[in-house]
N, C-alpha and C positions, 0 to 999 in steps of 0.2 A: 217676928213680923216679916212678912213676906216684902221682896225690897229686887231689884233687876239692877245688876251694876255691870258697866259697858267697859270693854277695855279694847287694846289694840290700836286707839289713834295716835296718830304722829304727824311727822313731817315729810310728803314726797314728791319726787319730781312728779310733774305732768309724765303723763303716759305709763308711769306708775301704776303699781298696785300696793291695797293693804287689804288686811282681813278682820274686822271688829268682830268683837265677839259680846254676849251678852249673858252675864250667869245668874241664872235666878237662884234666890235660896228663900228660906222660908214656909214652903209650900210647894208640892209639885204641879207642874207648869205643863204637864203632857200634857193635859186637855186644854190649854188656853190656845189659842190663836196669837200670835206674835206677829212683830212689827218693827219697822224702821221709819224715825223719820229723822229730818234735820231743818237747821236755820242756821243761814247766813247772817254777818253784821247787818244789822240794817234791814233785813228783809223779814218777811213772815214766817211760820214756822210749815216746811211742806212736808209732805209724802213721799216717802222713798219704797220701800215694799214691805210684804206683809207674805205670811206662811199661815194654814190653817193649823190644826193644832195636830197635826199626824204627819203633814210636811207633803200631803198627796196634791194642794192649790198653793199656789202663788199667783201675785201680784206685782205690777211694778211700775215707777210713775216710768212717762213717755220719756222722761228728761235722762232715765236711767236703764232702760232696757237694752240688752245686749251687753251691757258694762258690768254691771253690779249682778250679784246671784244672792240670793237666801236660802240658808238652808237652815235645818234644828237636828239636835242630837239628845231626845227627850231622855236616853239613859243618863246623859249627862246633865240634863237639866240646861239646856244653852241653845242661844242660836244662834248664826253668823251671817254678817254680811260680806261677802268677797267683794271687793273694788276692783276692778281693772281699768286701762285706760283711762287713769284720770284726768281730769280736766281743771282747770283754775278755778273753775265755775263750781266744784265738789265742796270746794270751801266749805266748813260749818260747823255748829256741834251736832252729834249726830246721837240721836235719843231711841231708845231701846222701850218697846210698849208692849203691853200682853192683855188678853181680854177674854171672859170664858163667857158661854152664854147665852152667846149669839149667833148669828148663821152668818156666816163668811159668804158676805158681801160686798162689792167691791166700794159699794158708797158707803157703809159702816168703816169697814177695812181702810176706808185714807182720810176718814175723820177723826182726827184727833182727840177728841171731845167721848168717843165711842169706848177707851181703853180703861180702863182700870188700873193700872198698873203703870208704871214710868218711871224710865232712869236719871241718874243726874248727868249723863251723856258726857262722852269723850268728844276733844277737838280734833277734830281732821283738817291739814293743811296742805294746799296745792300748788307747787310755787311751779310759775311757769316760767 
């Protein structure tokens, strides 16, 4: 059964960095379209960025551009999110998504609802 499991959250200072990582198995994932998002306590679940499935488009919300990078490594079946300068505000669990299918759009690409596929997501914590 095809299944995305996220690894790499932890605990870091603000202005920090981490690097999540997301391994698929199951099924190969080079043609899927991949994804980040997350949710804070209390708040909705957002969009964080998105990779098409060859790694040639990205995406990325406002709240996170400049900071964060995605990249995928289809030999390895994985993709990653780099954090840098983190902020308090990163706080969340941060969920791993992949979708084949579609046309990598940016309104498909940070609707949640769009994906196929989902992880059970690692916590990332931002202590300022």
């Amino acid at each position: 059964q095809a299944q995305l499991v996220e690894s790499g959250g932890g605990l870091v200072q603000a202005g920090g960095s981490l690097r999540l990582s997301c391994a698929a198995s199951g099924r190969t994932f080079s043609s899927y379209h991949m994804g980040w998002f997350r949710q804070a306590p209390g708040k909705e679940r957002e969009f964080v960025a998105t990779i098409n499935w060859n790694g040639g488009l990205t995406y990325y919300a406002d709240s996170v551009k400049g900071r964060f990078a995605i990249s995928r490594d289809n030999a390895k079946n994985t993709v990653y999110l780099q954090m840098s300068s983190l902020k308090a505000e990163d706080t969340a669990v941060y969920y791993c998504v992949a979708v084949s299918g579609v046309r990598f759009r940016t309104l498909t690409m940070t609707d949640w609802a769009s994906y196929d596929y989902w992880g059970q997501g690692t916590q990332v914590t931002v202590s300022s």
